[in-house]
C-alpha positions as CSV (number, residue, x, y, z in Angstrom):
1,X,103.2,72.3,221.3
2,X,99.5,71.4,220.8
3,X,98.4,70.5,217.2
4,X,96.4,73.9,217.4
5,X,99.3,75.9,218.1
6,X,101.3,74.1,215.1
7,X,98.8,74.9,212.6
8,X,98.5,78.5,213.7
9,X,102.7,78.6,213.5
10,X,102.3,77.2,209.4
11,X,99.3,79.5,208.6
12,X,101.0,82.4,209.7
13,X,104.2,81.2,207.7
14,X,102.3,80.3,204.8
15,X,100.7,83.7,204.5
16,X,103.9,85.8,205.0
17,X,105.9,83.5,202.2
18,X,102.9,84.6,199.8
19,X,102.7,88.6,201.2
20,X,106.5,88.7,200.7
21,X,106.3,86.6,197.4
22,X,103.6,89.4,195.9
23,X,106.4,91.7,197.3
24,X,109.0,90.1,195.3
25,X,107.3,90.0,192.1
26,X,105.8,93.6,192.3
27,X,109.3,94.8,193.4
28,X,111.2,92.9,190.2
29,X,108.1,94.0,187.9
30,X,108.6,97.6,188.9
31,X,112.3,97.3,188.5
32,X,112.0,95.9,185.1
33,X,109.3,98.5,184.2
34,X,111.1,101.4,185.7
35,X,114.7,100.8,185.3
36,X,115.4,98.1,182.1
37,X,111.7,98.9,180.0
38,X,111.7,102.4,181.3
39,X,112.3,103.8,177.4
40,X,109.2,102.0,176.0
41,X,107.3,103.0,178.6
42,X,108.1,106.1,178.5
43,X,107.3,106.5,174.7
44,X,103.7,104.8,175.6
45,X,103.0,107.3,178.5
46,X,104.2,110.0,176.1
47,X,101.9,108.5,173.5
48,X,98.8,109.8,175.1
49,X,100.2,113.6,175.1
50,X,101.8,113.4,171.5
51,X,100.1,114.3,168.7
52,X,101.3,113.2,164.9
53,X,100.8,116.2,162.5
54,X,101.2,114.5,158.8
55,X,103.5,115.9,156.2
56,X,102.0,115.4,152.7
57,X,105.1,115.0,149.9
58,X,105.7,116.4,147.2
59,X,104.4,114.8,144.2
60,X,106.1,113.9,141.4
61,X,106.9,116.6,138.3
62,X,106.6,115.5,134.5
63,X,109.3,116.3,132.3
64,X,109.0,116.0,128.7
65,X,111.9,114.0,127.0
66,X,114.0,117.6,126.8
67,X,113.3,118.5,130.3
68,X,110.7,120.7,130.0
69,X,108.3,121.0,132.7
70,X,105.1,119.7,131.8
71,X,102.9,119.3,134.9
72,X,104.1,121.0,138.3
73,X,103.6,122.0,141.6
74,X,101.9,125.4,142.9
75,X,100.8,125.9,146.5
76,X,97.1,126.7,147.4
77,X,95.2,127.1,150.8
78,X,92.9,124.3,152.1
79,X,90.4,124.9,154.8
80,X,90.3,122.2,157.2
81,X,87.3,121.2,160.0
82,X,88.4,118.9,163.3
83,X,85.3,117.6,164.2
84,X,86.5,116.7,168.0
85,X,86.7,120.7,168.3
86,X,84.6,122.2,166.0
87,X,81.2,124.3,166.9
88,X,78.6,122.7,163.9
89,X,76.2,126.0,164.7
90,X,79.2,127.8,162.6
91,X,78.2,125.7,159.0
92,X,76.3,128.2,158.0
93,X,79.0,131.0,158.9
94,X,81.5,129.0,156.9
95,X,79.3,128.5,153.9
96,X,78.9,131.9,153.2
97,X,82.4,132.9,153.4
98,X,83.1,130.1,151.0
99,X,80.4,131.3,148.2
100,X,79.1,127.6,148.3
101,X,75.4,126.3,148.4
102,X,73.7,125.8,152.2
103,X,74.6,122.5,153.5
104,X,77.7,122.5,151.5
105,X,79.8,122.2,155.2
106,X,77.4,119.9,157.2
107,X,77.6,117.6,154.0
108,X,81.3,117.4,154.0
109,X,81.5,116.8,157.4
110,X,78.5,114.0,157.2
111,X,80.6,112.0,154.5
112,X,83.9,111.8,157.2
113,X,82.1,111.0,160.5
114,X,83.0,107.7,160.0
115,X,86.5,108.5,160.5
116,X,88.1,109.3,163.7
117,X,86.6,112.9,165.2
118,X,90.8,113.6,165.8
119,X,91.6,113.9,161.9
120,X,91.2,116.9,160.0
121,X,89.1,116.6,156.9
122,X,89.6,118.8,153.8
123,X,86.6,121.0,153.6
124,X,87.6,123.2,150.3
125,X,90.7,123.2,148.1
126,X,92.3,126.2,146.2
127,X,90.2,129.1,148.7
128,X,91.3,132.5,147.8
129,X,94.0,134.7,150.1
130,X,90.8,136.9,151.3
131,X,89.1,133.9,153.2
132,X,92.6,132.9,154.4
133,X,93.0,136.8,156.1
134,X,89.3,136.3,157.2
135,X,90.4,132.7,159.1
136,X,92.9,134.5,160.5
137,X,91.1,137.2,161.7
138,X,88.7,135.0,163.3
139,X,90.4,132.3,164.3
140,X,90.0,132.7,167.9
141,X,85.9,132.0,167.5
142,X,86.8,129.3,164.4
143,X,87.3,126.7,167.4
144,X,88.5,123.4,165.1
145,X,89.1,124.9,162.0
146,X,92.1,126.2,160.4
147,X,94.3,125.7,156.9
148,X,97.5,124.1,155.3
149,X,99.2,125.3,152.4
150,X,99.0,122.5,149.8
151,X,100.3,121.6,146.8
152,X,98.0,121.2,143.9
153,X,98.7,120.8,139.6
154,X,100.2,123.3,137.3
155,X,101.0,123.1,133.4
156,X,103.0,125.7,132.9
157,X,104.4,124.7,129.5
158,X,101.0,125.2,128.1
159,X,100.4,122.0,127.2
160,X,96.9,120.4,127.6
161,X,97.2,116.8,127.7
162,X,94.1,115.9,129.1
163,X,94.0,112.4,128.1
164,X,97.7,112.1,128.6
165,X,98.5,113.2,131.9
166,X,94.9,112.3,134.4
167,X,94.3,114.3,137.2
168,X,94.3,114.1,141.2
169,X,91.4,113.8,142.8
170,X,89.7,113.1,146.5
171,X,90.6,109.4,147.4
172,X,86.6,107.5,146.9
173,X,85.8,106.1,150.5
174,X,85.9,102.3,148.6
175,X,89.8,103.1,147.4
176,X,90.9,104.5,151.1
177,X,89.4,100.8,152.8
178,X,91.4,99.3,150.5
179,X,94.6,101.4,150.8
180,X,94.1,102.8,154.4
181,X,97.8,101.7,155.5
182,X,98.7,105.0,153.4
183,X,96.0,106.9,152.5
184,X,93.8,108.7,154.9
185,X,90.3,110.9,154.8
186,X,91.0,113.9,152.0
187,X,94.1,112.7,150.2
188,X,94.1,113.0,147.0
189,X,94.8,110.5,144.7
190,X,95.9,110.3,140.6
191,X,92.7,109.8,138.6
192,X,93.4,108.2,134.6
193,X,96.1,109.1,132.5
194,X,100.0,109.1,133.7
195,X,98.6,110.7,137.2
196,X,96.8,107.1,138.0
197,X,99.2,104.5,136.4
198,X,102.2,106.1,138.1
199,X,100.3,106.9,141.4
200,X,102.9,105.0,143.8
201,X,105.8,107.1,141.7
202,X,104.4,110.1,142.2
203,X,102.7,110.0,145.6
204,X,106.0,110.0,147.7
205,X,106.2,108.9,151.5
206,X,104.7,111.0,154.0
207,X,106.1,112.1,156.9
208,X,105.1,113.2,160.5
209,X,105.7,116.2,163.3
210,X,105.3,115.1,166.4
211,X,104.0,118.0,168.8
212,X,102.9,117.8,172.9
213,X,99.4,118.8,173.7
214,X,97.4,119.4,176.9
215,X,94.5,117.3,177.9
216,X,92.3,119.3,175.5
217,X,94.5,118.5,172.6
218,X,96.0,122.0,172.2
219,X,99.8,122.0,170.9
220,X,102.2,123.0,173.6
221,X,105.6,122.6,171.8
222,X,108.0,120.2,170.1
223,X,108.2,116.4,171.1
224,X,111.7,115.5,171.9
225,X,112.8,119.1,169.9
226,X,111.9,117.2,166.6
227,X,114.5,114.0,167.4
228,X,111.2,111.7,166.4
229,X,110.1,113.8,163.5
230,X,110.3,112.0,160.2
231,X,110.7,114.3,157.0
232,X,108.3,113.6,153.7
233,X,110.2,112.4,150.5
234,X,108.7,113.9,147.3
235,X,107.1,111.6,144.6
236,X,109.5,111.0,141.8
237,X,110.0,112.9,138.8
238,X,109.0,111.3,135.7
239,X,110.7,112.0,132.4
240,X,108.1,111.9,129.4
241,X,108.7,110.4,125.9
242,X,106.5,113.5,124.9
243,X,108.1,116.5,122.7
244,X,106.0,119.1,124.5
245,X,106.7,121.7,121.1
246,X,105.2,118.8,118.7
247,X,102.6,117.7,121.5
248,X,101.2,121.8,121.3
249,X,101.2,121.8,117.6
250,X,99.0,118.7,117.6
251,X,96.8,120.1,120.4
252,X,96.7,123.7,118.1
253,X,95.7,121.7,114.6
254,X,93.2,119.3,116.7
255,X,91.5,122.2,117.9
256,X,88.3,122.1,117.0
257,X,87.7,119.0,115.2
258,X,87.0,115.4,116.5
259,X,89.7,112.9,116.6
260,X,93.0,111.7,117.8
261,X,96.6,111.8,116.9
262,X,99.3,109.6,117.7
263,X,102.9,110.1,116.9
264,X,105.6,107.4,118.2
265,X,109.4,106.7,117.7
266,X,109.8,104.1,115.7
267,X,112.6,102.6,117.4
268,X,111.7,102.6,121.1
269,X,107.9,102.6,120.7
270,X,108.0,105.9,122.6
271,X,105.0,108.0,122.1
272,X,105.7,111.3,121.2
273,X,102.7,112.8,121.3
274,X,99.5,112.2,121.8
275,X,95.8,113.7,121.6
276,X,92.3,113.2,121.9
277,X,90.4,115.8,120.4
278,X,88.3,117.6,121.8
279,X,90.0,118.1,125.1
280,X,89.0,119.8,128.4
281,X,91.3,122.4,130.7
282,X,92.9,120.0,133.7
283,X,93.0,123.1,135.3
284,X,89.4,122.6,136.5
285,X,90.4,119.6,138.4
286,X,93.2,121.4,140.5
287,X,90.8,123.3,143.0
288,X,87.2,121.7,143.4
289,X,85.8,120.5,140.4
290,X,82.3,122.9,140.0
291,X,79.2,120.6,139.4
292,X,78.7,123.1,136.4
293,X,81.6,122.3,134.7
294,X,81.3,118.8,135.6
295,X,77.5,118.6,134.1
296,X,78.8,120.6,130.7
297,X,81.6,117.8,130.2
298,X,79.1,115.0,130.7
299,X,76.5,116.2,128.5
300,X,78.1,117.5,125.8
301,X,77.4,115.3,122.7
302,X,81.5,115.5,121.4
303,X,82.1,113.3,124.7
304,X,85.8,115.3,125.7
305,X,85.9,112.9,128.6
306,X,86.0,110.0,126.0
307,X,90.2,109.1,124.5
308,X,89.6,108.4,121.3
309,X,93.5,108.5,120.7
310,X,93.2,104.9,122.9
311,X,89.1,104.2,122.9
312,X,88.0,104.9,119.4
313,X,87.2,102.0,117.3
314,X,86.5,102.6,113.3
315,X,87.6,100.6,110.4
316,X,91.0,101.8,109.4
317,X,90.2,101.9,105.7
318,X,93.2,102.0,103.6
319,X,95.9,102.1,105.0
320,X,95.3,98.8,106.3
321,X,96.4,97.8,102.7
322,X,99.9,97.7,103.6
323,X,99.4,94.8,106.4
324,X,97.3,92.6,103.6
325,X,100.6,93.5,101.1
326,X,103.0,92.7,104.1
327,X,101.7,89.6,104.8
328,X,101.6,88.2,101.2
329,X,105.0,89.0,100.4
330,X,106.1,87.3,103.9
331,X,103.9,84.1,102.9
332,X,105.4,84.1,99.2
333,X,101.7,84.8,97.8
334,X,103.2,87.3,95.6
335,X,106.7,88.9,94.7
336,X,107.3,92.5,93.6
337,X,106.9,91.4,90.0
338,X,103.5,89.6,90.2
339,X,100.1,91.7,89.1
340,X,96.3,92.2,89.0
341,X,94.7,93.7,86.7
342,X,92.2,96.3,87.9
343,X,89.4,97.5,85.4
344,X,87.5,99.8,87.7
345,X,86.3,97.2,90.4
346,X,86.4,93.4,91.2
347,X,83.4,91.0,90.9
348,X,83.0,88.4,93.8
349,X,78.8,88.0,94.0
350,X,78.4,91.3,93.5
351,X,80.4,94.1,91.9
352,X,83.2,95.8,94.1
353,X,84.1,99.4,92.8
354,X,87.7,100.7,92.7
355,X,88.0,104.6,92.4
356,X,89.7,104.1,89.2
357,X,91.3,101.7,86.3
358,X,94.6,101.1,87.1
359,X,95.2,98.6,84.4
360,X,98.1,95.8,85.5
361,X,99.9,96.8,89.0
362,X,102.1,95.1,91.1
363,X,101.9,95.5,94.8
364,X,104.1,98.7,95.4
365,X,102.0,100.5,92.5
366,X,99.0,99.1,94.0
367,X,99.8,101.0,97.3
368,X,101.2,104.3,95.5
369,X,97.6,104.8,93.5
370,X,95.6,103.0,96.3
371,X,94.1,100.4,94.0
372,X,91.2,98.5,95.7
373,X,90.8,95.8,93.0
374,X,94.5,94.5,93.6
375,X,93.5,94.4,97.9
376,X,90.0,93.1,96.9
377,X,91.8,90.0,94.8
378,X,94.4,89.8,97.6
379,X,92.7,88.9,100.5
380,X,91.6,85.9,99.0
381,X,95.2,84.5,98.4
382,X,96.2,85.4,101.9
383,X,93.4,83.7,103.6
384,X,90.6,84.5,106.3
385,X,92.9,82.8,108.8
386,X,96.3,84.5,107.4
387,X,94.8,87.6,107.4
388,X,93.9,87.5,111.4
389,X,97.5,86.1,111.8
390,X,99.5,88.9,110.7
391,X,96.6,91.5,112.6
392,X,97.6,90.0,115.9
393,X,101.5,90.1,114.9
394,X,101.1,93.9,114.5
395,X,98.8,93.6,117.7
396,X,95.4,94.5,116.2
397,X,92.7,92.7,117.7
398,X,93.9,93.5,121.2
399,X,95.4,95.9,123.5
400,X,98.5,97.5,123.2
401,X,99.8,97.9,127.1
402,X,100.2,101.4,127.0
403,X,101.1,102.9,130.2
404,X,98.0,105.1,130.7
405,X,95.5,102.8,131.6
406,X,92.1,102.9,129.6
407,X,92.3,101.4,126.0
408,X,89.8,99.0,123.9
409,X,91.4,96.0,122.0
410,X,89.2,96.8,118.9
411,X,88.3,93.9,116.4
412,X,89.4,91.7,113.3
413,X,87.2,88.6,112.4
414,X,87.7,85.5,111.3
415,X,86.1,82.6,109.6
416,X,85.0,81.5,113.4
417,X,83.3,84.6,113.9
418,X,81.4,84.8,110.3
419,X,80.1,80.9,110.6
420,X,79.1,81.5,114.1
421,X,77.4,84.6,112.4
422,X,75.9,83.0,109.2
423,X,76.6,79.3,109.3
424,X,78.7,76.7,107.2
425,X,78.1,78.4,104.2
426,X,79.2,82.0,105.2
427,X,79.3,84.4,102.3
428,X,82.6,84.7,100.8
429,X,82.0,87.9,99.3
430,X,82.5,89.4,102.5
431,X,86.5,89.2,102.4
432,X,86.6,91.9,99.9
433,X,85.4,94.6,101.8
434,X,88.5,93.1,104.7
435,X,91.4,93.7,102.2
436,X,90.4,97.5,101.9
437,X,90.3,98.0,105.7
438,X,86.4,98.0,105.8
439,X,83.5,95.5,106.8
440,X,83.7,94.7,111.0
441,X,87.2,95.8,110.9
442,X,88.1,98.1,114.2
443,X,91.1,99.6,115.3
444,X,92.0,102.4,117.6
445,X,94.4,105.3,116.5
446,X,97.3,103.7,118.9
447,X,97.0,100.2,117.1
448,X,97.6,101.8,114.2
449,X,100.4,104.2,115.5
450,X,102.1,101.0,116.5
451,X,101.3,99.4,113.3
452,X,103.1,102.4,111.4
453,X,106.3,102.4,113.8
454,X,106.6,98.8,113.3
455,X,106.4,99.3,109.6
456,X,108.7,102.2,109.7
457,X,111.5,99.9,112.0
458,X,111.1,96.0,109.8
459,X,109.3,94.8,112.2
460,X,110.8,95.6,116.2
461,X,110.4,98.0,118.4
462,X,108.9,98.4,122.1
463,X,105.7,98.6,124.1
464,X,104.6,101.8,123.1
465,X,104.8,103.6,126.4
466,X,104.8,107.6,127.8
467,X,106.6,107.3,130.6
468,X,111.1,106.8,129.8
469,X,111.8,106.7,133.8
470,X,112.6,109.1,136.5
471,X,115.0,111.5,137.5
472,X,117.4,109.9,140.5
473,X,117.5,113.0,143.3
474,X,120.9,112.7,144.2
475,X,122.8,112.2,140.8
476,X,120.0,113.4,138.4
477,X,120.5,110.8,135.7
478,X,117.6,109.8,134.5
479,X,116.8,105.9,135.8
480,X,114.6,104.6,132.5
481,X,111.7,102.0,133.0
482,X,111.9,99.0,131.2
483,X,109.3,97.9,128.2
484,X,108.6,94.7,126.4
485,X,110.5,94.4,123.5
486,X,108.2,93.2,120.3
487,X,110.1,91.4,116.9
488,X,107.2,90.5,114.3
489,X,110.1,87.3,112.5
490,X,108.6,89.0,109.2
491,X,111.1,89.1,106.4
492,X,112.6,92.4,105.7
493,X,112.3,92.1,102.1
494,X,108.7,92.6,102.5
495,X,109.0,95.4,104.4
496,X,111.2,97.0,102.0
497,X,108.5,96.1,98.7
498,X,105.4,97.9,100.8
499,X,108.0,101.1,102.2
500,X,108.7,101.9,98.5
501,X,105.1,101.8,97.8
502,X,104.7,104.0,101.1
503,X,107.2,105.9,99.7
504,X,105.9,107.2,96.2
505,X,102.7,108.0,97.8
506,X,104.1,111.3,98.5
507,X,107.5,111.1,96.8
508,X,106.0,109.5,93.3
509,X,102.8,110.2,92.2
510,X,99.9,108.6,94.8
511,X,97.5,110.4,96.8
512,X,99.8,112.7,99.2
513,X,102.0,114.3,96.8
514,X,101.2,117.6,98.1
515,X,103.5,116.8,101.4
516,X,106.2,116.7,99.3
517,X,109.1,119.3,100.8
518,X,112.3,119.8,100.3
519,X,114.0,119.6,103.9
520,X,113.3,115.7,104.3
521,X,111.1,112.6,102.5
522,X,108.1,111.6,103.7
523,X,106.7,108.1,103.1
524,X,102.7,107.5,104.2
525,X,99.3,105.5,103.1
526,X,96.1,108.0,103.6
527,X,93.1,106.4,104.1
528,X,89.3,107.4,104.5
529,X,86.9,105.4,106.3
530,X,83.1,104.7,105.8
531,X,81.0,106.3,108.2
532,X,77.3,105.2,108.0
533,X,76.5,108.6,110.6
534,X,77.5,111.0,108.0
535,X,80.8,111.9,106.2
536,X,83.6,109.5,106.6
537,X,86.9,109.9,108.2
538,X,89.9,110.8,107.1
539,X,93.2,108.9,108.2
540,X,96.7,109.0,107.4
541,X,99.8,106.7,108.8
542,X,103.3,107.9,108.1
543,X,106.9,108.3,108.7
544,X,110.1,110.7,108.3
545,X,112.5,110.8,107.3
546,X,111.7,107.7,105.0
547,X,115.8,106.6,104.6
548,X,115.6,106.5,108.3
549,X,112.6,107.0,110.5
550,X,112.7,109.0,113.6
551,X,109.0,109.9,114.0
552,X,106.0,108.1,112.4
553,X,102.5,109.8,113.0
554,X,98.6,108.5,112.8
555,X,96.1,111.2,112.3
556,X,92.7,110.9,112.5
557,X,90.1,113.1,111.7
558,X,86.4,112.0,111.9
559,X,83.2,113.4,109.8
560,X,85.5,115.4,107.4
561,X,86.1,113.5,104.2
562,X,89.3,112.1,102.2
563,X,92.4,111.3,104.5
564,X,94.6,113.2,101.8
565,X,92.9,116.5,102.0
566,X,91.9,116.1,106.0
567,X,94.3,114.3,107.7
568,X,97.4,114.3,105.9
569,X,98.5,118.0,106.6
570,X,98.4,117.4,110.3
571,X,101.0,114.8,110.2
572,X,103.1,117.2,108.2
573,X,103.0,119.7,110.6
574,X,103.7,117.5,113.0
575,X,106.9,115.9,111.3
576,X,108.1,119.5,110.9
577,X,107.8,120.6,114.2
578,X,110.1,117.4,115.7
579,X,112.2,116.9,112.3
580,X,112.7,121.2,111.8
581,X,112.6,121.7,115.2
582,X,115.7,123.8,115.5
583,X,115.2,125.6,111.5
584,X,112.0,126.5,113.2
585,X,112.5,128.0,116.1
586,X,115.5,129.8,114.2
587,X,113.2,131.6,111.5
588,X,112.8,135.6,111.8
589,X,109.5,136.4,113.2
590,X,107.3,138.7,110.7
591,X,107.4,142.2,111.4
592,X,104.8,143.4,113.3
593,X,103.3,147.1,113.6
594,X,103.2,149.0,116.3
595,X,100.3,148.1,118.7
596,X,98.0,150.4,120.1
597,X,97.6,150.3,123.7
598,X,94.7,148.1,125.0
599,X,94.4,146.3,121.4
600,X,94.8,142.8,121.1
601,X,97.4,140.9,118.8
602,X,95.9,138.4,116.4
603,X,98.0,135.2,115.5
């Protein structure tokens, strides 16, 4: 065999071993493919014919702490646009059956085209049953559009709560990139309040339908007859601390006047109600928002957008005097037995006034009549320093951790601040107005509801909070949420000394002996604040009963004069809507005439 021959014989050889060796390896790669992978190639092939149709949850209801409904669900119809089907010469078409402006559509659709032209964006929320039998109608030359029922926010307990529960709202396009695993293009999203702190609570898990289409993305049936579907699981159920009765009464007596009222239980810091006054209807904020409403809330000059029950700062007048008594009783300053003597005022560089003479008074006397002179002279013996300590035990000067978001920390100086202010030689004088709860003293409503519930309880409770837990699905119990607890180490002695002080405000003869009642004893410190704007504002911090305190109550009412005549009757009511809840509710109603038909009732 020549050499030529030879090489021929291995080419050949060497070219069949490679043909047969592709073979081989296309034969054990289609075998693998089709026979031991043939499942999740399957699902990838089926992939391009499937189309995911998401299942928004349920969102969590709000209870109130006796299982009322507070906030709930109602269905509404949203029109919804593809893009990757829809005709844009049909904006104008659709703007006119929705009542909006021109553009109104093309704008919408504008703000999504970054998003994939597959998903369905949300055009309009809350459309009325007419335009859903006019989609209908039409639907066959409505190519891409069509609409869901949804779910939107109900309060059918008649409670307000603006400031209490938030609102949902359209998820911002700087929120979705930064929650995208979970969130997509129209999803809406809790905005302040209970609605935004509990958002991931409430929001649930989606789920998805999985549904064949044809190459022009039309549905032609069930994938799998629903084997891959994967059902939504509603948001959880939260249980309020809120009494929804003693929550209306508030929103009723607030009604209008500017302010905020807080009332908490003493033990477990858990707020029982709470309202910024004046409010605005959430009910706005469950369809689309109009810009009208909108621009009325922004511009008008009472702010209702602004929580003054957590935002407001103003000096807290006083009934700061009992945390200046508390504090030198727990230093051994003073005992029960020691006195000042109080000739109309105090002189410290210039002459303080007191709003009477009270001659010699010890410290619970000095709280019963309010005497200024005794809280001018005190401050001094307690110290600039002291003074700021015991603040930031009661948690003044920062804030509280309540769980719905938005809350100012307020202010209470210190000898720091005043040399940074004045130098070295920082007048003195200044204390005075500190022991009476004026000067650059600032406080919010809550701090001070806290403040009172700490006093009411010697010294522990909890993180005030809204929220108790949720409501398990399967066994109902409720699953509570757990809070910081707070102990202030102050001696109990002292706060007995400054409760009977609190106590003969109203029980002995101070300045709220017109709460007095006979059902249950009130004990309270009412308080009215300097306002340089115009007339001051009335406070009042209290509890009830005062043997053993169940609900202690901050009312503030700005603009409106002494906390006595002003503030203090709120709280009452409030007391005796939680304390006489049942004697209430059992009391005959008046007898009421006959009404003519097509008159109205007045309350």
């Amino acid at each position: 065999m020549s050499t030529v021959d030879f090489a021929s014989v291995n080419r050949k050889s060497i070219l069949y071993g490679i043909i047969i060796l592709v073979f081989a390896i296309f034969t054990i790669r289609l075998f693998q493919m089709q026979v031991i992978n043939h499942e999740m190639y399957d699902e990838k092939s089926a992939g391009n014919s499937i189309k995911p149709i998401e299942q928004i949850p349920l969102r969590g209801v709000f209870y109130d702490r006796n299982l009322n409904v507070l906030v709930d669900n109602i269905p509404a119809y949203t029109l919804r646009i593809t893009p990757a089907y829809y005709d844009t010469s049909l904006n104008k078409v659709l703007d006119k059956v929705l009542g909006v402006n021109p553009g109104f559509v093309q704008l919408i659709l504008k703000r999504n085209q970054i998003y994939s032209k597959y998903i369905p964006i949300r055009v309009r929320r809350g459309i009325d049953f007419s335009i859903v039998s006019w989609l209908e109608e039409n639907s066959e030359f409505l190519p891409g559009v069509d609409y869901v029922v949804e779910m939107q926010r109900g309060y059918p307990f008649g409670v307000m709560g603006s400031h209490l529960f938030g609102y949902t709202k359209e998820i911002s396009a700087q929120q979705l990139e930064k929650e995208k695993d979970y969130y997509k293009p129209g999803d809406y999203v809790g905005h302040n309040g209970i609605e935004k702190q509990y958002e991931k609570d409430l929001r649930g898990e989606k789920g998805f339908h999985y549904v064949l289409v044809d190459s022009r993305r039309r549905e032609i049936g069930r994938y799998k007859d629903g084997e891959k579907d994967k059902e939504s699981i509603k948001g959880r159920d939260l249980v309020l601390s809120i009494d929804g009765d003693v929550q209306k009464v508030v929103e009723e007596e607030m009604r209008g006047k500017k302010g905020a009222v807080v009332a908490i239980e003493p033990s477990t810091g858990e707020i029982l109600a709470l309202v910024s006054s004046p409010e605005y209807d959430l009910n706005q904020f469950s369809y689309i928002t109009s810009k009208d409403f909108l621009e009325e809330l922004l511009s008008d000059p009472d702010k209702p957008l602004f929580n003054r029950a957590t935002m407001s700062l103003k000096p807290p007048g006083s009934t700061y005097k009992i945390l200046a008594a508390i504090a030198a009783l727990d230093m051994g300053v003073i005992t029960p037995s020691t006195t000042i003597y109080c000739g109309g005022g105090f002189t410290f560089g210039r002459f303080f006034k007191c709003h009477g003479s009270h001659g010699a008074v010890n410290v619970i006397h000095a709280i019963e009549k309010s005497c200024n002179t005794f809280f001018y002279q005190l401050i001094y013996k307690i110290g600039l320093d002291k003074y700021k300590e015991y603040a930031l035990k009661f948690g003044f000067n920062q804030k509280t951790g309540i769980d719905i978001g938005e809350e100012a920390a307020g202010f209470i100086p210190d000898e720091t601040y005043y040399k940074k202010l004045y130098g070295e030689n920082w007048p003195r004088s200044i204390m005075a107005s500190l022991g009476i709860g004026q000067g650059e003293v600032s406080v919010t409503p809550l701090q001070l509801a806290k403040y009172i519930a700490l006093i009411a309880n010697d010294g522990k409770s909890f993180r005030p909070h809204i929220v108790k837990g949720y409501l398990d699905n399967k066994t109902g119990n409720i699953i509570p949420y757990k809070f910081e607890k707070i102990d202030l180490n102050i001696r109990k002695e002292a706060f007995d000394i400054v409760k009977e002080g609190m106590f003969l405000v109203v029980q002995g003869a101070g300045t709220a002996t017109h709460l007095r009642n006979p059902d249950y004893h009130i004990s309270g410190k009412t308080g009215t604040a300097q306002n340089p704007h115009g007339k001051d504002h009335a406070l009042f911090i209290g509890f009830a009963p005062s043997e053993n305190p169940t609900i202690a109550v901050v009312v503030v009412v700005e603009n409106v004069g002494f906390g006595g005549t002003h503030a203090a009757p709120i709280a009452k009511k409030m007391m005796d809507a939680y304390l006489l809840k049942d004697k209430l509710k059992n009391k005959k109603p008046t007898e009421i005439q006959p009404v003519i038909a097509g008159a109205q009732v007045e309350d």
